[in-house]
N, C-alpha and C positions, 0 to 999 in steps of 0.2 A: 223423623225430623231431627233428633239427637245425632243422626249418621251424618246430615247432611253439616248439622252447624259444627260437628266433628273435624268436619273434609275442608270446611269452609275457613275455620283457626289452624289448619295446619298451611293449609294453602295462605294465610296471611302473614305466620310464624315463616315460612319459606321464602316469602319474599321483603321478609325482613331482615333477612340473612345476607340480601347482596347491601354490605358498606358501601361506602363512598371513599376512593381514593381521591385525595387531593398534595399535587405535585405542585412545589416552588423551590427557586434557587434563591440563595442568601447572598450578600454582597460577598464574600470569599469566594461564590462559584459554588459550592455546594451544593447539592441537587436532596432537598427531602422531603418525604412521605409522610402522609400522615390523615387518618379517617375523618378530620376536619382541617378545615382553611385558617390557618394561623397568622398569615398574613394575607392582605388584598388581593396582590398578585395571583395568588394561589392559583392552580389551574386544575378542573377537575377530571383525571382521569378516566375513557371509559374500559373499563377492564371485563373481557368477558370471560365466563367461569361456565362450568359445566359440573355438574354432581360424578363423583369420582364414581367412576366402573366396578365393583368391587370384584367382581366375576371374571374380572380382565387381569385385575392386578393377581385375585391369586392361581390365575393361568399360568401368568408370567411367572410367577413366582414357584410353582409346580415345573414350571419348565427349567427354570435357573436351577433348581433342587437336582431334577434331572437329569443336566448338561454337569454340573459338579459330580454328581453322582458317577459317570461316565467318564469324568476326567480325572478322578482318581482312580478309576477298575485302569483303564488305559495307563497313569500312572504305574500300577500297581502289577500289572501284567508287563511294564519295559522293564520295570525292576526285578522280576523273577527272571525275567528272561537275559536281561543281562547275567543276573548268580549265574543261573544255569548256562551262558556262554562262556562266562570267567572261567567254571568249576571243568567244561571240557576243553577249555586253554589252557589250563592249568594240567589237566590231565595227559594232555597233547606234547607241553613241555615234557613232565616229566616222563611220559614216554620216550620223548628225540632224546633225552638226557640220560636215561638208559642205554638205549641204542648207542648212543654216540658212547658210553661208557665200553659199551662188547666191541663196538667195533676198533676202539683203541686195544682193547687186549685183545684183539686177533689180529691186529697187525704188528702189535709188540712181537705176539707169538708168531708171525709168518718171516716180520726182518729179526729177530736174535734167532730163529731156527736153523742151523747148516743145514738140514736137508728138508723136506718136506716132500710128503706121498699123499695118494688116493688110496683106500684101501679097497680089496677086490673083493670079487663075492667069495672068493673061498677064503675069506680071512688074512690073504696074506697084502702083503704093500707094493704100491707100485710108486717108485721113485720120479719125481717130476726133473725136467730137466730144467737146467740155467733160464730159458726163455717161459718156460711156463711157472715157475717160481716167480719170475717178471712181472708175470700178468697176474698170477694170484694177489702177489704183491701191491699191484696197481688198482687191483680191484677193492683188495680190502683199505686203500687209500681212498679209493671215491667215497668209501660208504662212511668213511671217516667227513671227507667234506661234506656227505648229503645228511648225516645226521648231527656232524659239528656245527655244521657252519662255518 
């Protein structure tokens, strides 16, 4: 009998919980609220209401934890991977920057050189002539423009 008058006062405590909106405009046009009628006019609003979800809300909110969760690794992974693309740009440069350094001093050394040779397999040198000095010449020019720019 105590369970019942128990169930019975909660059940009358709960529906004493839905207020009364009551809506009026004031001669300014003003539009206000308010849990009783303040003036005549007053119009009583009905407002319908539902007991919050609580299982819902903190789904959603597991979920938003989540998705943040994930939008910082994703974050956090384009930032490593940018370093690590700078650090082999950067590598890349100073590689072509080298290069481009040897292949200027081997064309220093092929145009100030009067003669230039191959050397043989028995140790001795074999003289290039006028048109293949040309071409060495022109070759170690390309590799100036492909690692100068």
């Amino acid at each position: 009998m105590k369970k019942l008058a128990l169930i019975l006062l909660g059940l009358s405590l709960s529906i004493g919980a839905s207020a009364a909106v009551w809506m009026w405009t004031d001669a300014d046009g003003l539009v206000h609220y308010s849990d009783y009628p303040a003036v005549q006019h007053a119009v009583l609003i009905d407002i319908e209401s539902r007991p919050t979800d609580r299982a819902a809300i903190a789904e959603q909110r597991r979920e938003t934890i989540a998705l943040e969760r994930e939008r910082r690794k994703g974050d956090r992974l384009r930032r490593e991977a940018d370093a690590k693309e700078g650090a082999e740009q950067k590598e890349d440069r100073d590689l072509a920057k080298a290069n481009c350094e040897k292949a200027r001093e081997i064309y220093a050394t092929y145009y100030n050189a009067p003669r230039l040779y191959k050397p043989t397999a028995d140790g001795g040198r074999e003289y290039l002539s006028g048109p293949e000095m040309d071409a060495l010449r022109a070759k170690a020019q390309g590799n100036i423009d492909e690692w100068c720019g």
